[in-house]
N, CA, C and O atoms as CSV, one atom per row, in Angstrom:
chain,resi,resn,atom,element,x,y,z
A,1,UNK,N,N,0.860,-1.185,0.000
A,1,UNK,CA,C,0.000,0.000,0.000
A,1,UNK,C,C,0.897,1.236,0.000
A,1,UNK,O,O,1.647,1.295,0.974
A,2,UNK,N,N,0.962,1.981,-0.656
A,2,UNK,CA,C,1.760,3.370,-0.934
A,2,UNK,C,C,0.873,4.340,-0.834
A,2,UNK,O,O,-0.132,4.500,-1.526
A,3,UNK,N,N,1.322,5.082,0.170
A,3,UNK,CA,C,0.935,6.256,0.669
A,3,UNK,C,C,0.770,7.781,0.159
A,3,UNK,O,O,1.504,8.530,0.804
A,4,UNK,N,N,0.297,8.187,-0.448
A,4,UNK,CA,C,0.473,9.277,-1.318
A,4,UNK,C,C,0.205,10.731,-0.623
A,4,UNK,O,O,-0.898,11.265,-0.737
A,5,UNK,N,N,1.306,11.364,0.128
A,5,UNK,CA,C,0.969,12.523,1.076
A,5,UNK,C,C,0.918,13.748,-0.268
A,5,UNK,O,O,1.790,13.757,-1.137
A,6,UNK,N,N,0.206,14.355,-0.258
A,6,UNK,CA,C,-0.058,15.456,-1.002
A,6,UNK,C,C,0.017,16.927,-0.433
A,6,UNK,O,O,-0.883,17.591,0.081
A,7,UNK,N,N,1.498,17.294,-0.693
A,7,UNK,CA,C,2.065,18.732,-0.326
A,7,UNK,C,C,2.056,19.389,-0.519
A,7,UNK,O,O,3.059,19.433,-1.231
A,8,UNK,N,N,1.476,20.738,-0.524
A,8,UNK,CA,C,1.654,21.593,-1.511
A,8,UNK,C,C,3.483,22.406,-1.533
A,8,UNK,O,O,4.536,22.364,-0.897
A,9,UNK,N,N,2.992,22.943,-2.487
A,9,UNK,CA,C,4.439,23.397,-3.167
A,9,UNK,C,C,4.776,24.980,-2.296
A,9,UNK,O,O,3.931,25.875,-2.257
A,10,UNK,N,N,5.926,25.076,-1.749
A,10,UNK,CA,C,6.070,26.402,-1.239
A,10,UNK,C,C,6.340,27.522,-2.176
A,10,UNK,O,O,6.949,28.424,-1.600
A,11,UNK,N,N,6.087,27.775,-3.458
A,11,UNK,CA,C,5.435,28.463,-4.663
A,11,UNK,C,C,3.908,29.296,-4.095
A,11,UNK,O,O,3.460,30.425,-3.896
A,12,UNK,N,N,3.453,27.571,-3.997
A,12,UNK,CA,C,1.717,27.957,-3.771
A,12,UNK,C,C,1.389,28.396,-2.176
A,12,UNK,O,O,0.250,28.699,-1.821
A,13,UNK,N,N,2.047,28.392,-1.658
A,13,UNK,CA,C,1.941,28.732,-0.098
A,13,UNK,C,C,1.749,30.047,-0.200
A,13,UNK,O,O,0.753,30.771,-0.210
A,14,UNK,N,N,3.362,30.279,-0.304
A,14,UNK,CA,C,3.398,31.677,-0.923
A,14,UNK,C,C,2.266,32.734,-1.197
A,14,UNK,O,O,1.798,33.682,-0.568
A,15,UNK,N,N,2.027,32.117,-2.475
A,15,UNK,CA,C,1.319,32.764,-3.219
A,15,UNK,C,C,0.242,33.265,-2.798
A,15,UNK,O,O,0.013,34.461,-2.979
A,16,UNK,N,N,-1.020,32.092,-1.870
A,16,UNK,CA,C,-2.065,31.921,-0.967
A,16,UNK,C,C,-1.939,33.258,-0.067
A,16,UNK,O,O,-2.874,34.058,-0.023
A,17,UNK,N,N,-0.577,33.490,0.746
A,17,UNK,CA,C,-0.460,34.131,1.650
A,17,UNK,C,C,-0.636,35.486,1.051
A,17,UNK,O,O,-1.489,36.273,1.461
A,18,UNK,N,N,0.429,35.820,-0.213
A,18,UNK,CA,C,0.251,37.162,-0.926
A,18,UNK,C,C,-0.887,37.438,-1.229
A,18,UNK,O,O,-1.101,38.630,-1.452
A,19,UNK,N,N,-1.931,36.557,-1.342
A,19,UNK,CA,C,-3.249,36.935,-2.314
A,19,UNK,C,C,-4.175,37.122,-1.016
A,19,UNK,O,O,-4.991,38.041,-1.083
A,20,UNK,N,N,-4.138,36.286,0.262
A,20,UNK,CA,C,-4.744,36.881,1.723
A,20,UNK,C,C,-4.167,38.375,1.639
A,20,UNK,O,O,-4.915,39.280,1.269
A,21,UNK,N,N,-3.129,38.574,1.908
A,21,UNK,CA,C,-2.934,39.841,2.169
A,21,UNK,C,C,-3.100,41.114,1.161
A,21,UNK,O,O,-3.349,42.257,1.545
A,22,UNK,N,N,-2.987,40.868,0.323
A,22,UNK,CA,C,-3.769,41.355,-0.678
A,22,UNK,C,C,-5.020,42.136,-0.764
A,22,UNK,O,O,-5.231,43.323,-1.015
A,23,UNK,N,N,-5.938,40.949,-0.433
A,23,UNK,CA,C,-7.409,40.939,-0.407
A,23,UNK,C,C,-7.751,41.615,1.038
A,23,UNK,O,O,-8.776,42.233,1.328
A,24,UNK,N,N,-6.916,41.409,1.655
A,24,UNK,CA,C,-7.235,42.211,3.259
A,24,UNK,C,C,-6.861,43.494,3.083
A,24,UNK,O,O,-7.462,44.238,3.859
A,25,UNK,N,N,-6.075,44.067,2.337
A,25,UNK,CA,C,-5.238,45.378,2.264
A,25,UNK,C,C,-6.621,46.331,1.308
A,25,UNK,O,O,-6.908,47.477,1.654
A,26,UNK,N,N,-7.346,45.629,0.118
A,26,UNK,CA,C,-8.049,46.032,-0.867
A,26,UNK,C,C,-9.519,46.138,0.636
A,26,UNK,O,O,-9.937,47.222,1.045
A,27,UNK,N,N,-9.845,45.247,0.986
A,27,UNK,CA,C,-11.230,45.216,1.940
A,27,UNK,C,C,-10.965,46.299,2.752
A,27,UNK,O,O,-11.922,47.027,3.018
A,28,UNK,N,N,-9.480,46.671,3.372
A,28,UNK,CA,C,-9.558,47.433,4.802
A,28,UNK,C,C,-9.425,48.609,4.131
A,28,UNK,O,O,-9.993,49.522,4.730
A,29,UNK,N,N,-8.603,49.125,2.563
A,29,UNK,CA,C,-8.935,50.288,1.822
A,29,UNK,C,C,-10.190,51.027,1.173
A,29,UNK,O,O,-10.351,52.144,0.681
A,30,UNK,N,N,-11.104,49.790,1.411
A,30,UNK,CA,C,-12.471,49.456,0.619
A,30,UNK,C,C,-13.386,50.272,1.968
A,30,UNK,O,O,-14.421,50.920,1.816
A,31,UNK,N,N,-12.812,50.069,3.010
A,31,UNK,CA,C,-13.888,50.521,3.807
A,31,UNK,C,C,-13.294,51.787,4.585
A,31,UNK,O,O,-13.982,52.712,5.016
A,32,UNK,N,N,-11.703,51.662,4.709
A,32,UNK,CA,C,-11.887,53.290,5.194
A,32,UNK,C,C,-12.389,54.464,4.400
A,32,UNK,O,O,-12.809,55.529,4.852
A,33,UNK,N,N,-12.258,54.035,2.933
A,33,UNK,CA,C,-12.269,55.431,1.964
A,33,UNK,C,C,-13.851,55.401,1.546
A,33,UNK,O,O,-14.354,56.067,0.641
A,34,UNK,N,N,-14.669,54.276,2.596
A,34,UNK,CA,C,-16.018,54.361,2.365
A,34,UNK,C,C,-16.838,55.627,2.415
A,34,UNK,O,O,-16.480,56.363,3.335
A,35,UNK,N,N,-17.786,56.066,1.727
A,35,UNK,CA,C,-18.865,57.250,2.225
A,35,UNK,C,C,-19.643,56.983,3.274
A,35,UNK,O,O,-20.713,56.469,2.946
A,36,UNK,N,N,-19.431,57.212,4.880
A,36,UNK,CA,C,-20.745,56.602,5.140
A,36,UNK,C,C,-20.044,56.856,6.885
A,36,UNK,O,O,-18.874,57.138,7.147
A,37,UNK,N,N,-21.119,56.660,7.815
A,37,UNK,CA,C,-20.786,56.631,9.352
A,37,UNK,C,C,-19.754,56.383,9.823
A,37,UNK,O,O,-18.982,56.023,8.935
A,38,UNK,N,N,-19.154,56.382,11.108
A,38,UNK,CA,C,-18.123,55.689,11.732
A,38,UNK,C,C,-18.694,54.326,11.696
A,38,UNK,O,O,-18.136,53.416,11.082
A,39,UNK,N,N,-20.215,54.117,12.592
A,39,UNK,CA,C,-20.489,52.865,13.081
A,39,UNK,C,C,-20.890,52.306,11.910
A,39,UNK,O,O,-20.741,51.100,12.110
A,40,UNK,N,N,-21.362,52.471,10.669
A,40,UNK,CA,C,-21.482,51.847,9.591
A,40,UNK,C,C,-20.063,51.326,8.784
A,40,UNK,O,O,-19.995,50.350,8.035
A,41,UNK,N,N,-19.077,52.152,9.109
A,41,UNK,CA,C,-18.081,51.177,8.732
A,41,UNK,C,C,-16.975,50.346,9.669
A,41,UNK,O,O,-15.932,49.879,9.213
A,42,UNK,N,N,-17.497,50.226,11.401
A,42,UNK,CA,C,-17.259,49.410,12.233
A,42,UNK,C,C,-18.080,48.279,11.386
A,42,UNK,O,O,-17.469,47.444,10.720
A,43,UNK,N,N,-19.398,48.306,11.451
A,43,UNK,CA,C,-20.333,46.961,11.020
A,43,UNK,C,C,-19.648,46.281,10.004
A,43,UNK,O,O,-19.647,45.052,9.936
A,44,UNK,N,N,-18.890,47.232,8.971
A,44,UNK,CA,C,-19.036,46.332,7.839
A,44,UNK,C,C,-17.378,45.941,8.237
A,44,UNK,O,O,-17.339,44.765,7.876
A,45,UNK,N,N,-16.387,46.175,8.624
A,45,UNK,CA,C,-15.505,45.662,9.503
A,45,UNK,C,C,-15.544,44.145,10.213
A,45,UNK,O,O,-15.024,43.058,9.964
A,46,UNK,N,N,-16.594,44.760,11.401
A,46,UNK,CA,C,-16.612,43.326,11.928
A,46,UNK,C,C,-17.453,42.349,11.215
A,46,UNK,O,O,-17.559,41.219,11.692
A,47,UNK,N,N,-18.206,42.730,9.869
A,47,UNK,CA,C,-18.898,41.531,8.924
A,47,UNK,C,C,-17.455,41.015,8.036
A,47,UNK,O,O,-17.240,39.807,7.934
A,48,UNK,N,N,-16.884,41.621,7.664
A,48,UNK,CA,C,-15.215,41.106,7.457
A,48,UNK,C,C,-14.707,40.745,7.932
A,48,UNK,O,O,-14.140,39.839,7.323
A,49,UNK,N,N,-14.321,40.858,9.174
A,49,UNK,CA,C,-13.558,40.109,10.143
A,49,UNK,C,C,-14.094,38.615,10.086
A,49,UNK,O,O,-13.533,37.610,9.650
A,50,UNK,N,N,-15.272,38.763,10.622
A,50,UNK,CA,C,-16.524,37.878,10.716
A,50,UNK,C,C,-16.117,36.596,9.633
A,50,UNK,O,O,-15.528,35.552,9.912
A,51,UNK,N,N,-16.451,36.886,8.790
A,51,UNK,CA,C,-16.435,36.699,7.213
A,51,UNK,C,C,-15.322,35.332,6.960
A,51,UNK,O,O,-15.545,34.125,6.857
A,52,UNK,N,N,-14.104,36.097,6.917
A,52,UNK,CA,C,-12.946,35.904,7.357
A,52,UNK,C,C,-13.006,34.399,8.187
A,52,UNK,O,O,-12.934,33.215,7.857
A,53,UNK,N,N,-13.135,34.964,9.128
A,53,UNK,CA,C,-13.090,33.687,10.402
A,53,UNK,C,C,-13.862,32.386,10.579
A,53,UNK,O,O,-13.620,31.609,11.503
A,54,UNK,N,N,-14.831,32.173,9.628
A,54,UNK,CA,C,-16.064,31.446,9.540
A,54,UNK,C,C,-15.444,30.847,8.041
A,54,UNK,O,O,-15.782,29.681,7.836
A,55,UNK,N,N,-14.665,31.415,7.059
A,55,UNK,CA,C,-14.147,30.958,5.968
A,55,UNK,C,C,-12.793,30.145,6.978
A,55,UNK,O,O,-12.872,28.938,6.748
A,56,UNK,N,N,-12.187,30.297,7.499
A,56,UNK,CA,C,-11.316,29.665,8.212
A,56,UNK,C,C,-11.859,28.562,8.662
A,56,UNK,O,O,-11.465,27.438,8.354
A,57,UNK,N,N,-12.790,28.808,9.416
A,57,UNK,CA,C,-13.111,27.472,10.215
A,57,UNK,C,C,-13.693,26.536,9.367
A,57,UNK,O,O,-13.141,25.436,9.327
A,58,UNK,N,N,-14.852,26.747,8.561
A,58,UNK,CA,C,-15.186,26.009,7.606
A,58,UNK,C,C,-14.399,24.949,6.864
A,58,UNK,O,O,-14.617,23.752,6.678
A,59,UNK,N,N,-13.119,26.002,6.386
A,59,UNK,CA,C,-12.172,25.207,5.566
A,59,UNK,C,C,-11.491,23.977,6.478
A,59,UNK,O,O,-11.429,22.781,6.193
A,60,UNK,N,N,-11.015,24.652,7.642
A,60,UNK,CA,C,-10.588,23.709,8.567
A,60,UNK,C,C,-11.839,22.029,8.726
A,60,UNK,O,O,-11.538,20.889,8.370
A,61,UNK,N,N,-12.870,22.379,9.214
A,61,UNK,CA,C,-13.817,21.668,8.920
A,61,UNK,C,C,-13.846,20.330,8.023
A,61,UNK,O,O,-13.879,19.130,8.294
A,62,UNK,N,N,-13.827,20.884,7.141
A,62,UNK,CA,C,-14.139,19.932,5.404
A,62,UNK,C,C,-12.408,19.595,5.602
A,62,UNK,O,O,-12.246,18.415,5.291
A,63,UNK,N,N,-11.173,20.190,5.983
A,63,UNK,CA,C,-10.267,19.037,5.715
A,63,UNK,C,C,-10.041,18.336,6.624
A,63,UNK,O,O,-9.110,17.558,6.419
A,64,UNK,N,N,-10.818,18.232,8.205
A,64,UNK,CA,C,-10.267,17.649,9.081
A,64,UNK,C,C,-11.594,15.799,8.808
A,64,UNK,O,O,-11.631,14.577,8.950
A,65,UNK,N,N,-12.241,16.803,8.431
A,65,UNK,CA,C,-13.460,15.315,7.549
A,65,UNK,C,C,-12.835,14.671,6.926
A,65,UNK,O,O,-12.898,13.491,7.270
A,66,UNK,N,N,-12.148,14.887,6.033
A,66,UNK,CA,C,-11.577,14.609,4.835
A,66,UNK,C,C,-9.990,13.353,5.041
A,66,UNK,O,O,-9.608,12.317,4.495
A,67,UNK,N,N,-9.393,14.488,6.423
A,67,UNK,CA,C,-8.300,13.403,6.774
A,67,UNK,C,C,-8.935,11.990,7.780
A,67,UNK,O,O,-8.552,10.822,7.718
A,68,UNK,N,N,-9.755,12.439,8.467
A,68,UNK,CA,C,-10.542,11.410,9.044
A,68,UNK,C,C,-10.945,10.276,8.588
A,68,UNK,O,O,-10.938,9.220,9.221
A,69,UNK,N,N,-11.368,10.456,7.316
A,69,UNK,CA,C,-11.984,9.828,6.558
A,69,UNK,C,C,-10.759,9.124,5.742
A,69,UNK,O,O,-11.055,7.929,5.727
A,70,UNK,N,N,-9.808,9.263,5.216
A,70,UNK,CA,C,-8.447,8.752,4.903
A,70,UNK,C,C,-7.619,7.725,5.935
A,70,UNK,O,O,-6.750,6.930,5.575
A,71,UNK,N,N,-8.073,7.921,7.240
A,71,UNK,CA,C,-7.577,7.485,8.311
A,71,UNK,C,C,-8.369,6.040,8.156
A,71,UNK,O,O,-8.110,4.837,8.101
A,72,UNK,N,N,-9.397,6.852,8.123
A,72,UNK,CA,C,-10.599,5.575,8.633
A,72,UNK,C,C,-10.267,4.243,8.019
A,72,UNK,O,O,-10.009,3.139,8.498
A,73,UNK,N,N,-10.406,4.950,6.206
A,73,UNK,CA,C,-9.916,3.603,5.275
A,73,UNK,C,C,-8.137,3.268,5.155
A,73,UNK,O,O,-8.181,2.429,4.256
A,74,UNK,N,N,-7.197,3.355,5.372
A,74,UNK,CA,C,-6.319,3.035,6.405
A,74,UNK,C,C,-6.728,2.058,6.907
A,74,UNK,O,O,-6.775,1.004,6.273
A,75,UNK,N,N,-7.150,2.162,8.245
A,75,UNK,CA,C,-7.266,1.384,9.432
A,75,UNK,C,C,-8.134,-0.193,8.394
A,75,UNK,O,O,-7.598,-1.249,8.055
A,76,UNK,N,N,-9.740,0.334,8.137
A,76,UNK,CA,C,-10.265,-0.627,7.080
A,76,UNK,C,C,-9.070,-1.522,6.193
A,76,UNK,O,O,-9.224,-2.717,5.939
A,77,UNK,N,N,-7.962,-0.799,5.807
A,77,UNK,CA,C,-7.372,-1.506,4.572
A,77,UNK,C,C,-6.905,-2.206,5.535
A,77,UNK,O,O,-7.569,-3.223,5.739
A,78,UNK,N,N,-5.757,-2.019,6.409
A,78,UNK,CA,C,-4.898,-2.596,7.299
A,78,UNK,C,C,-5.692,-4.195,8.330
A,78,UNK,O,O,-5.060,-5.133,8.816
A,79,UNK,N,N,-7.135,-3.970,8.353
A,79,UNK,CA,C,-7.371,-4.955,9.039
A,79,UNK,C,C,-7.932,-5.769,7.700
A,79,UNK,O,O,-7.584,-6.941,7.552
A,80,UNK,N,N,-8.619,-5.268,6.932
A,80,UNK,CA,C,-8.279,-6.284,5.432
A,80,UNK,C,C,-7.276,-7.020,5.305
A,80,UNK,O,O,-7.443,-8.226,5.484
A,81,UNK,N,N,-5.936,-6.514,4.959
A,81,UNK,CA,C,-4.563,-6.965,4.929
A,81,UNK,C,C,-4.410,-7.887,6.028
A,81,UNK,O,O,-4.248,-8.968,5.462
A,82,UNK,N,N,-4.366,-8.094,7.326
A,82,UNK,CA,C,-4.347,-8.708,8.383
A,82,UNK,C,C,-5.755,-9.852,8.080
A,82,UNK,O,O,-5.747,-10.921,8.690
A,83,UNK,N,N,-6.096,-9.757,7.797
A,83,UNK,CA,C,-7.478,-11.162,7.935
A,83,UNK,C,C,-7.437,-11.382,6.513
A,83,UNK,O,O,-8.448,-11.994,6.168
A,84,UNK,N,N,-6.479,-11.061,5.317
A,84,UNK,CA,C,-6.221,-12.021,4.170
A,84,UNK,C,C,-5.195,-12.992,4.240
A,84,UNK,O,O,-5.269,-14.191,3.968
A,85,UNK,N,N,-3.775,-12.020,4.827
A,85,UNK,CA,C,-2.810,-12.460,5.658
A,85,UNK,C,C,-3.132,-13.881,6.255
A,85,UNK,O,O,-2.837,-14.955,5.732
A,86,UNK,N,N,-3.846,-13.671,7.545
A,86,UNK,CA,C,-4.682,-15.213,8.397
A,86,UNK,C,C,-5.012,-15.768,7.687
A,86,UNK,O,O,-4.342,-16.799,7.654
A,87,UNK,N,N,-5.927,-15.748,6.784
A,87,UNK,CA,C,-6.723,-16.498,5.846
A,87,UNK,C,C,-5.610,-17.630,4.726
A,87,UNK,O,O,-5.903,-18.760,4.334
A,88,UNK,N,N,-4.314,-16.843,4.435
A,88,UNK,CA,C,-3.608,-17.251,3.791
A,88,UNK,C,C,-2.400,-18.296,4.298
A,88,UNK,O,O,-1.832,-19.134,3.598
A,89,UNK,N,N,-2.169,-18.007,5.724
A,89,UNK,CA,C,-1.665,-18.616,6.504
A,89,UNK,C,C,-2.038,-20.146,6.405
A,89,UNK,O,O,-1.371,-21.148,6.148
A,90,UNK,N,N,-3.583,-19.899,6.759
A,90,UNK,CA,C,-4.199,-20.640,7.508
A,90,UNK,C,C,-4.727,-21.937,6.498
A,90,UNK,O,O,-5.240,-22.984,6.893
A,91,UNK,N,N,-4.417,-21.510,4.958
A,91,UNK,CA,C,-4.701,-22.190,3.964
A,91,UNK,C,C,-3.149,-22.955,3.340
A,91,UNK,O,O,-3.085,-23.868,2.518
A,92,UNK,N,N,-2.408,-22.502,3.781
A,92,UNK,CA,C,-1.062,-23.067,3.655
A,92,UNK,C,C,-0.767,-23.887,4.869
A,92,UNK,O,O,-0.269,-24.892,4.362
A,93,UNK,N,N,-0.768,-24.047,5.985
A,93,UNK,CA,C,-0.675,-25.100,7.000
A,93,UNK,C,C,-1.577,-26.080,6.503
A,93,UNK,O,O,-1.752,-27.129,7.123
């Protein structure tokens, strides 16, 4: 069974990070040079922040499912392997 860990490339890390910061620099320019209240552009602040943090967790979410679920079948394959193993043993004695 060969294991196939899938890394990303520190290219694309990179890149991810430049394009967060980026997009945070354009949102936080987006709203100071807004027309409009102080507390109307607190709101739309903490709906960004907000925003933000709920896209984090989410993502976290769906990959911690995802490795779980990789684990799971793992374990499934491994006790497969082990009770073909026996089986094969047990047909050769």
């Amino acid at each position: 069974m060969n294991a196939y860990i899938d890394k990303p490339s520190q290219a694309w890390s990179l890149f991810t990070y430049f394009q967060f910061a980026v997009a945070a620099c354009m949102m936080a320019g987006g709203i100071y040079f807004l027309d409009a209240t102080f507390a109307a552009k607190g709101f739309y602040a903490m709906s960004a922040i907000m925003l933000v943090s709920s896209t984090a967790g989410i993502t976290k979410a769906i990959r911690d499912a995802e490795e779980s679920t990789r684990l799971h079948n793992k374990l499934e394959d491994a006790r497969t392997e082990r009770l073909l193993a026996e089986v094969g043993e047990s047909e050769v004695a």
